[in-house]
C-alpha positions as CSV (number, residue, x, y, z in Angstrom):
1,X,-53.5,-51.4,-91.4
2,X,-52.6,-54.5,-89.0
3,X,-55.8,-55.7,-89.0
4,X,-55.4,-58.2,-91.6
5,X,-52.9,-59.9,-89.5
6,X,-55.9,-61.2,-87.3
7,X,-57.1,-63.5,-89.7
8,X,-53.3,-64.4,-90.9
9,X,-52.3,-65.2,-87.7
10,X,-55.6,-67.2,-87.4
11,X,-54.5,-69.5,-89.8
12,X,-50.8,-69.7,-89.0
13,X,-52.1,-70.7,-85.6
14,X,-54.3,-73.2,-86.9
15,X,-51.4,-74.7,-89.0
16,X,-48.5,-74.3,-85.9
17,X,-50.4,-75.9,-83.1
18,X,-52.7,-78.7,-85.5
19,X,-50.5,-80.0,-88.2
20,X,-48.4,-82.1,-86.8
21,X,-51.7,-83.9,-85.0
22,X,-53.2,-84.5,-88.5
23,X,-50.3,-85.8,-90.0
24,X,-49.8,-88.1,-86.8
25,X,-53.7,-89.0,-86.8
26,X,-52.8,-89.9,-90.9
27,X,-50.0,-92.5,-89.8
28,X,-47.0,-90.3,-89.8
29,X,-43.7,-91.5,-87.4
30,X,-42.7,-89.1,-85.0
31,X,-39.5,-89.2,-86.8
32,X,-40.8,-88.3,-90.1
33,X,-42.8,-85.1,-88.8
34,X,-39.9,-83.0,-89.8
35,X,-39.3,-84.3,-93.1
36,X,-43.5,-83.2,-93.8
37,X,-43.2,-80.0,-92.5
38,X,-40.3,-79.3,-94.7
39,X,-42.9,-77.4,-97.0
40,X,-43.4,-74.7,-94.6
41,X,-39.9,-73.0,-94.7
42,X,-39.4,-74.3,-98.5
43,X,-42.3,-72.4,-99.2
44,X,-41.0,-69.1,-97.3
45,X,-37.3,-69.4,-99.6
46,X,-39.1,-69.4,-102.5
47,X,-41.9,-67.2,-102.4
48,X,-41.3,-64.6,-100.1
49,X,-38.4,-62.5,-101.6
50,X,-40.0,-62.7,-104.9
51,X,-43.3,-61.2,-103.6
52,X,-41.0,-58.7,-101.8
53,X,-39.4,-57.6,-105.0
54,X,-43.0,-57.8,-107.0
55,X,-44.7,-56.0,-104.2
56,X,-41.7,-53.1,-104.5
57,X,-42.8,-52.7,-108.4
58,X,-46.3,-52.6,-107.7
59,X,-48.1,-49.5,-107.7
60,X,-51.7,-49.1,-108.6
61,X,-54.1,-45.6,-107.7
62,X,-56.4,-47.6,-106.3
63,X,-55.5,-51.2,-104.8
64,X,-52.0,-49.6,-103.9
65,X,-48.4,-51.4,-103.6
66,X,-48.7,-54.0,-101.0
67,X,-52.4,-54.7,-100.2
68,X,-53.0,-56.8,-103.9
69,X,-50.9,-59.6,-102.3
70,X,-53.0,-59.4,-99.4
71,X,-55.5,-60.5,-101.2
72,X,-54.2,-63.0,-102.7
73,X,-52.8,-64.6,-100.3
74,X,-56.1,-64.6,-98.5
75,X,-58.3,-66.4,-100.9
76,X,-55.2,-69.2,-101.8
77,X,-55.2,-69.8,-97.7
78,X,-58.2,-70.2,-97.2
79,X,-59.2,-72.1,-99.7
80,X,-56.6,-74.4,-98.3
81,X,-57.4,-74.0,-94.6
82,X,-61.0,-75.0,-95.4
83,X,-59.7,-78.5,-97.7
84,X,-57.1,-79.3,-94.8
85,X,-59.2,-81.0,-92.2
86,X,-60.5,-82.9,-95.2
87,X,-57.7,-84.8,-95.7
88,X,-58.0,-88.5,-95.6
89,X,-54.4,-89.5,-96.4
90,X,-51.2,-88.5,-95.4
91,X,-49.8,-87.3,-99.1
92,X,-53.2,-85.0,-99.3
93,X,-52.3,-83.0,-96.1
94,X,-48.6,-82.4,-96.6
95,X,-49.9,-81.1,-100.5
96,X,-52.1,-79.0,-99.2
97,X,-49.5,-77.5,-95.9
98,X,-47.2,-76.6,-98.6
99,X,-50.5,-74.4,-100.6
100,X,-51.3,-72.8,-97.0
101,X,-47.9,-71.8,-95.9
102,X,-47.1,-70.6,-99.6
103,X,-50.2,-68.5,-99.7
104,X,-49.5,-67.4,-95.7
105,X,-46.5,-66.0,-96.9
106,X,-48.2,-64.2,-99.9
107,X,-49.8,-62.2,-97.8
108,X,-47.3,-61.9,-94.5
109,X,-44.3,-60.6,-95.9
110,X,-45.9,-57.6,-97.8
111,X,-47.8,-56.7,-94.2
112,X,-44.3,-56.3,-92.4
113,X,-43.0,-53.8,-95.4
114,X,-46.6,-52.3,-94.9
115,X,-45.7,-50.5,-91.8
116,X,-42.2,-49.6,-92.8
117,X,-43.5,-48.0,-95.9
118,X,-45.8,-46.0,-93.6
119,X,-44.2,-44.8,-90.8
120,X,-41.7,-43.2,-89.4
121,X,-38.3,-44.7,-87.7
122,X,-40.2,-43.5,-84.5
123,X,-43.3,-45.0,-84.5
124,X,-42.1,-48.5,-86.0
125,X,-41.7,-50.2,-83.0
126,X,-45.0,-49.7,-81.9
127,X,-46.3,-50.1,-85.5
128,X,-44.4,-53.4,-85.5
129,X,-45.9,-54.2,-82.1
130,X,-49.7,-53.4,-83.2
131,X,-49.0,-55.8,-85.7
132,X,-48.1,-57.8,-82.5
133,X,-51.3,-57.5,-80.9
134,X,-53.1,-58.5,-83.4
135,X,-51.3,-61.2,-83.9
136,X,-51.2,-62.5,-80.1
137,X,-55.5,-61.9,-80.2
138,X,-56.5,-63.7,-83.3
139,X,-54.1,-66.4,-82.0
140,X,-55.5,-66.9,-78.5
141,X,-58.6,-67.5,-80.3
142,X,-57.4,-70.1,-83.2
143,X,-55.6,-72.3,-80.5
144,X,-58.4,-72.4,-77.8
145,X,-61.0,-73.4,-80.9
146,X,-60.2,-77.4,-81.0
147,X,-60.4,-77.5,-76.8
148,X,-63.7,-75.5,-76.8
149,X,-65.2,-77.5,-79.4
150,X,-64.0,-80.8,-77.6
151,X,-64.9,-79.5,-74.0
152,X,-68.0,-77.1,-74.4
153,X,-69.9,-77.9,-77.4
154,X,-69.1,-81.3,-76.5
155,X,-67.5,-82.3,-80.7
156,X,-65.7,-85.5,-80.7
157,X,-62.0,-84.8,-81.0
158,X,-61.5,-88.1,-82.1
159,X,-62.3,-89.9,-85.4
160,X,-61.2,-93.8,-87.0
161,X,-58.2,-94.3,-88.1
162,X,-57.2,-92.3,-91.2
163,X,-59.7,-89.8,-90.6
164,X,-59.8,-86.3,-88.6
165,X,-61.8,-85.4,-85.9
166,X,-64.9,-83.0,-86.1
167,X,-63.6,-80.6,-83.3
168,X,-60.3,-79.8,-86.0
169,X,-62.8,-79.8,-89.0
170,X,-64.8,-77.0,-87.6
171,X,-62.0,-75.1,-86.4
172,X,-60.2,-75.3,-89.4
173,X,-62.9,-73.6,-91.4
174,X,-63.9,-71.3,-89.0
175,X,-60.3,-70.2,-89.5
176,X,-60.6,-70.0,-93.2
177,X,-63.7,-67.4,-92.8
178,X,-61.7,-65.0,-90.9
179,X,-58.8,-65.2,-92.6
180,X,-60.4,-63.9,-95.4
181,X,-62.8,-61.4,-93.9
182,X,-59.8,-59.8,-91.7
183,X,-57.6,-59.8,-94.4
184,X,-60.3,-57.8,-96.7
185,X,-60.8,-55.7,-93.8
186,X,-57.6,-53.8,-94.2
187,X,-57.4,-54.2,-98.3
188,X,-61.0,-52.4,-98.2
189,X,-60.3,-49.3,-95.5
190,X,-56.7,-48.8,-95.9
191,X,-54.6,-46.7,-97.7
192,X,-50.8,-46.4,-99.4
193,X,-48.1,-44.1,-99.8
194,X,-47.1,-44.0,-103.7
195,X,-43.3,-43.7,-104.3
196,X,-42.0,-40.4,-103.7
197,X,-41.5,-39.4,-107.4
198,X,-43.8,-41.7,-109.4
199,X,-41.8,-41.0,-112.3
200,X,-39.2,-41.4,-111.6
201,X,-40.3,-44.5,-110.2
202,X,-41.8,-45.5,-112.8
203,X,-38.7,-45.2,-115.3
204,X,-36.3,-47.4,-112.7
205,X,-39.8,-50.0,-112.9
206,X,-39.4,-49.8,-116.9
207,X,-35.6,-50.7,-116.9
208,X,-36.1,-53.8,-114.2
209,X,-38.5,-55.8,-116.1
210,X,-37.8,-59.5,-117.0
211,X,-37.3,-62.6,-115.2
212,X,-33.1,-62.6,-115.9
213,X,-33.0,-58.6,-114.4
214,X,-34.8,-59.9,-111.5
215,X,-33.2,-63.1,-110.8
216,X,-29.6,-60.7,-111.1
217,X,-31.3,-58.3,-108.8
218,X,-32.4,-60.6,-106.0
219,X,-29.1,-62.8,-106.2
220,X,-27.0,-59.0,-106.0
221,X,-29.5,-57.8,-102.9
222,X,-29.0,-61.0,-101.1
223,X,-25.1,-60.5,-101.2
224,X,-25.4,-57.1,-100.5
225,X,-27.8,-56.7,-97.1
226,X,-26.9,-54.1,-94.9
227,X,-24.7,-54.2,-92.2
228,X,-27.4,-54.6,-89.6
229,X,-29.9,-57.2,-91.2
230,X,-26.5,-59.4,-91.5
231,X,-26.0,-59.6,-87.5
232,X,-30.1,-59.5,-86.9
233,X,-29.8,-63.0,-89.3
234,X,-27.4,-65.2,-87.0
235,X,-30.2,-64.0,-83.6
236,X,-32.9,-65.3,-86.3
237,X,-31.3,-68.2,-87.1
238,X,-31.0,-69.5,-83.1
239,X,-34.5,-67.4,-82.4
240,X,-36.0,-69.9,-84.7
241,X,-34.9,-73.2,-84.4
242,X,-36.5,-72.8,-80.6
243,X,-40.1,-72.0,-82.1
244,X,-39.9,-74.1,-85.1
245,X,-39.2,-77.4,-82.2
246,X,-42.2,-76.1,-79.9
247,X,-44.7,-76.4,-82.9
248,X,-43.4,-79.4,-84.7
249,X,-43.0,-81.6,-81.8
250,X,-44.9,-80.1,-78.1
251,X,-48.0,-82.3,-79.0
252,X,-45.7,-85.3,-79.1
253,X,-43.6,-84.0,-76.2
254,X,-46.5,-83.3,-73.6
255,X,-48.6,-86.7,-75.0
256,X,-45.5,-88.7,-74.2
257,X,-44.4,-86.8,-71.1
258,X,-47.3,-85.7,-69.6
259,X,-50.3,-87.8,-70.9
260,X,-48.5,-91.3,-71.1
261,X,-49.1,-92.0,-74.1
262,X,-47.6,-92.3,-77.9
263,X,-51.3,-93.7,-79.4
264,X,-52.6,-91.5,-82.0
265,X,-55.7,-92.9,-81.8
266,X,-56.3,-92.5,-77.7
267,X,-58.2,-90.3,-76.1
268,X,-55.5,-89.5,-74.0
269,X,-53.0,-88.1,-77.1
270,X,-55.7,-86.1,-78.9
271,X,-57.2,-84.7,-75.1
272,X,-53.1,-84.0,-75.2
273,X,-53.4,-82.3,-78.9
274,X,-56.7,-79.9,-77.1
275,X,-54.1,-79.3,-74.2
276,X,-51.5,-77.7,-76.4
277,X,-53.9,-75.8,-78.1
278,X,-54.5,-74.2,-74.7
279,X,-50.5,-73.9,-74.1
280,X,-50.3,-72.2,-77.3
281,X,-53.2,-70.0,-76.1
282,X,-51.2,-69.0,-73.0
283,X,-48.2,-67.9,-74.7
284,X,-50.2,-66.1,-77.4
285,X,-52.2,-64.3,-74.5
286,X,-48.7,-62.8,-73.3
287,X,-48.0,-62.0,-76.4
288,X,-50.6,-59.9,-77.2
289,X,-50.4,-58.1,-73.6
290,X,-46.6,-57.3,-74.0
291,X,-46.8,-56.3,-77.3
292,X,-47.5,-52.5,-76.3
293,X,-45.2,-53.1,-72.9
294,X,-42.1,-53.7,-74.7
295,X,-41.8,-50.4,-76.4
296,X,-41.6,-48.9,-73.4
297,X,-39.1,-51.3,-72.1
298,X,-37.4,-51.0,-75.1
299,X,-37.4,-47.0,-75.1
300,X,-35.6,-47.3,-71.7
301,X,-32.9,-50.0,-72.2
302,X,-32.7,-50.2,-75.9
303,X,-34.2,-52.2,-78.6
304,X,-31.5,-54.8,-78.7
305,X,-31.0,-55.4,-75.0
306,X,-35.2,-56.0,-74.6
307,X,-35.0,-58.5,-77.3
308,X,-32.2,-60.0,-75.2
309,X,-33.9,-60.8,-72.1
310,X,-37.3,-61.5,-73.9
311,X,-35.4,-64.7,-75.8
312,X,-33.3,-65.7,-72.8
313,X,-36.2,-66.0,-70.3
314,X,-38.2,-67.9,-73.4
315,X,-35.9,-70.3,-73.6
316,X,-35.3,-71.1,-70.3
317,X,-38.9,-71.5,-70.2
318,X,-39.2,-74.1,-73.5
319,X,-36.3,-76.2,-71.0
320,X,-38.4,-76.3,-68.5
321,X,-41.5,-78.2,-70.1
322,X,-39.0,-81.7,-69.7
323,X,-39.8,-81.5,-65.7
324,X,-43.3,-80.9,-65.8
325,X,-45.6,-83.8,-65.9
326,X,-48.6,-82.0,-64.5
327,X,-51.3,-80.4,-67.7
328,X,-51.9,-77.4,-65.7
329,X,-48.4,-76.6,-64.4
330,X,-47.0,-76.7,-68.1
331,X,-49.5,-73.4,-68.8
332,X,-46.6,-71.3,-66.4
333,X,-43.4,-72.3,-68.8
334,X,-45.7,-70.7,-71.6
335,X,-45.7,-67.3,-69.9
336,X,-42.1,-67.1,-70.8
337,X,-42.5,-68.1,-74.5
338,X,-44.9,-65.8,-74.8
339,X,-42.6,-63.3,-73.6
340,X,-39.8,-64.6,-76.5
341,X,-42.6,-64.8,-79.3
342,X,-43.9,-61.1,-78.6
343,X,-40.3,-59.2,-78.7
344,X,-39.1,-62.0,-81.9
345,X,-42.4,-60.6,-84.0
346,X,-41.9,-57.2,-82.7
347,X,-38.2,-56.0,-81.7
348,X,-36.2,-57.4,-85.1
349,X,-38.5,-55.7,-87.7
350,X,-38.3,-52.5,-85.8
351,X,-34.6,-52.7,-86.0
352,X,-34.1,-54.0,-89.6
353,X,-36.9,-51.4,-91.2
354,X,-34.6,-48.6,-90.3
355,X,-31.8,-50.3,-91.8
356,X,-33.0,-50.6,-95.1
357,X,-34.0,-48.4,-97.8
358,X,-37.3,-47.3,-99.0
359,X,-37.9,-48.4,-102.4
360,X,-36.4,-52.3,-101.8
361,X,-38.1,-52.9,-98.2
362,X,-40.7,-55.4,-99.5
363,X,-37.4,-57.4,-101.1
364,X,-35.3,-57.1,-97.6
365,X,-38.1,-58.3,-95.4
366,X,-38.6,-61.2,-97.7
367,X,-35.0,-61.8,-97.9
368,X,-35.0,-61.2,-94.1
369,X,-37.3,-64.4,-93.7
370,X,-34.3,-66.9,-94.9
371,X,-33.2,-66.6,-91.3
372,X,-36.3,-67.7,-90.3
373,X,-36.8,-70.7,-93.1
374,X,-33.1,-71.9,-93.3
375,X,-33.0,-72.6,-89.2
376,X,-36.6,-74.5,-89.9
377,X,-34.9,-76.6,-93.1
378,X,-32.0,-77.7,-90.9
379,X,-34.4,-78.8,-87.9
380,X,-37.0,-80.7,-90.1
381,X,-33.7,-82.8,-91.2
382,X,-32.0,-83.1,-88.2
383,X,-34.4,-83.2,-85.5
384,X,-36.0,-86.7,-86.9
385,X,-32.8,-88.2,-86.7
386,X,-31.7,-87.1,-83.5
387,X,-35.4,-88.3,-82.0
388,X,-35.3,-91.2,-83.6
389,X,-31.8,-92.7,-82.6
390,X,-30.2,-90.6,-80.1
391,X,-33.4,-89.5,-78.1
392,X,-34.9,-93.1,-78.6
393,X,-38.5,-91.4,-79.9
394,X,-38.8,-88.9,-76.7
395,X,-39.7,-85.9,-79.0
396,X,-39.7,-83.5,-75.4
397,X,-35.9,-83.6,-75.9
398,X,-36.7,-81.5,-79.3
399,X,-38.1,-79.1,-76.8
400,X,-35.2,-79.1,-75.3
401,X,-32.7,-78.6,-78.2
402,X,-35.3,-75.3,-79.0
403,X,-34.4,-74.0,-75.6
404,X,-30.9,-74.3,-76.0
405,X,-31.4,-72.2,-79.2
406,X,-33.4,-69.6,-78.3
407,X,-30.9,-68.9,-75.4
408,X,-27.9,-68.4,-78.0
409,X,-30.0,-66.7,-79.8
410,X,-30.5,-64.1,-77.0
411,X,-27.2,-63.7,-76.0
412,X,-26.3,-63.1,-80.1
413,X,-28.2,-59.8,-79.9
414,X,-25.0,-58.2,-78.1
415,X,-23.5,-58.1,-81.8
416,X,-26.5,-55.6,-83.2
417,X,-26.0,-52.3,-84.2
418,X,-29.3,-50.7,-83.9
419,X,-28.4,-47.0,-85.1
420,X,-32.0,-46.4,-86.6
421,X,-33.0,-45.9,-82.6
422,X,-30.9,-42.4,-82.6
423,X,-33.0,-41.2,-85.1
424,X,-36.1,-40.6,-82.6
425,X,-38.0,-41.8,-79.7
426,X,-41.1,-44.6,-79.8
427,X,-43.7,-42.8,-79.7
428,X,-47.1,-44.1,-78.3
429,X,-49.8,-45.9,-80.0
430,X,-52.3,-42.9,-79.0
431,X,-50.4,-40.3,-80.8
432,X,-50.1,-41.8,-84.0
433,X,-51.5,-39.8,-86.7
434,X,-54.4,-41.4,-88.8
């Protein structure tokens, strides 16, 4: 059932660590990077509580609740992970980042109410961190692609002006074959729970149709989240602005800071983009191996306090990356944002699935992801302002404000109530039942 986030994550890697290269190698300012990526959280506002609340009325015998949008999702990304690297001018790329993120989130958001549909409070957390895993894995893989083609199979990473490099062309559809295939993967051999009295469920489905019911429901739900997901938002908010900086601005940062150079069209900034993509790798590498260490940590000092130290260490990590000039040295800093990114996909989810109930926890969790896309809005307006004429263009001070964030962020989980965690201990990956 987590499966499917392989090939998601494939292509959210793709996007995260590549995107702001393309639009860079299409003529884009460093101070206008922001202002294009826009599309990603704009995308998430929109479309992800309204496939929550669609994927809550959805039941079929067959293709169950959530796993239609899965599939959906899938075909729409990569359709537009395959067109992407085509792109020969700057308007043509930031079209089609806002198609891939909106189809990303198509399929995302239903996945994260997919484990809290079917389990347990406790097996979540280590339902949420399989999910994890899987994620971390797939990711390794998708960021190492450009540097491999560049440094093994010996692809240009370079291209003319205006036009992308062959080395991000074939990693960019390699990516939109497995997102597809992983993604069918768990449509094809999974299963769902239907709603505990179909009728009943059925009747409440009958009384909620029409686009003015749902627009009064969502608006009432949003004004109306529990207790829990309310204090879990302001550590999201902080949480994100540090991740949202590292993958809009670190192949700026370490081309300026470590490589010497701010020419798009040098070897020496797109060797810089093939470093990152290793960086990336690194942190996506812890991720994946702490993903089934932190519910043990978490079992012994709590949920809350794990997430914590995970987010204070990352940031203090993402600060770092201004003193290091040296490639290889700026893989270590990683190891601590890997740390952050593997508790942020993991430890909040766990908390807010057993803070919400049943029959709306497709709406929550896409309601949940405005604390992810309104701290991303904010950045991609502020951040090109302050590089431009505060920062004087040095995009590592981004960096910088991320860490800063992710550290409040951190410290903010000291407000969270997690009472779901009385309710039983994590239990082990090995001992969930099929």
């Amino acid at each position: 059932m987590s499966f499917g986030f392989f090939g998601i994550q494939f292509g959210f890697a793709l996007q995260n660590a590549n995107v702001s290269r393309i639009f860079q190698t299409l003529g884009a300012d460093i101070d206008k990077i922001g202002f294009l990526w826009v599309a990603a959280p704009l995308t998430g506002l929109l479309v992800q509580p309204i496939i929550g609340y669609l994927s809550d009325r959805t039941w079929h015998k067959r293709w169950g609740r959530r796993r239609p949008f899965f599939f959906i999702g899938a075909v729409l990304a990569s359709i537009a992970l395959f067109l992407m690297p085509q792109s020969t001018m700057l308007w043509m790329a930031a079209v089609l980042l806002w198609v891939l993120d909106a189809s990303i989130n198509i399929s995302m958001e239903p996945f994260r109410a997919f484990v809290g549909d079917k389990l347990p409070s406790s097996q979540r957390t280590t339902g949420f961190a399989t999910q994890t895993f899987f994620i971390g894995l797939e990711a390794v893989i998708a960021s190492l692609l450009p540097y491999i083609f560049t440094n093994i199979f010996h692809v240009s990473n370079t291209a003319p002006a205006g036009q992308i490099g062959d080395s991000i062309k074939y990693s960019f559809y390699i990516g939109a074959f497995v997102f597809f295939v992983s993604v069918l993967w768990t449509v094809l051999t999974s299963d769902e729970l239907p709603p505990e009295n179909i009728e009943e469920w059925k009747q409440e489905k009958a009384k909620s149709t029409g686009i003015i019911y749902a627009i009064k429901e969502i608006t009432q739900g949003i004004f109306s989240m529990p207790k829990t997901m309310k204090q879990l938002a302001v550590v999201q908010f902080f949480t994100w602005v540090g991740f949202y900086c590292m993958w809009l601005y670190t192949t700026a940062a370490i081309a300026q800071n470590a490589y010497g150079t701010i020419d798009t069209t040098s070897k020496a900034f797109q060797d810089a983009g093939d470093w990152v993509g290793v960086m990336f790798t690194v942190y996506n590498v812890i991720s994946a191996v702490m993903a089934f260490l932190l519910p043990i940590l978490a079992k012994r000092i709590r949920r809350k306090y794990t997430h914590l130290i995970c987010l204070v260490i990352g940031g203090f990590g993402l600060l770092s990356l201004i003193f290091i000039k040296s490639p290889n040295l700026l893989l270590l800093p990683m190891i601590a944002v890997g740390l952050a990114w593997a508790s942020t996909l993991t430890m909040p989810y766990a908390i807010l699935a057993g803070a919400l109930p049943p029959a709306k926890m497709g709406f929550y969790m896409g309601v949940f992801n405005f604390f992810i896309v309104i701290p991303q809005l904010i950045a991609s307006f502020v951040m090109g302002y302050l590089i431009r004429d505060v920062f004087h263009e040095q995009a590592i001070y981004a960096l910088v404000i991320g860490g800063v964030s992710m550290v409040i962020g951190g410290i903010l989980n000291v407000i969270v109530k997690d009472d779901d965690e009385k309710m039983g201990k994590v239990i082990p990956l090995e001992l969930i039942n099929e």
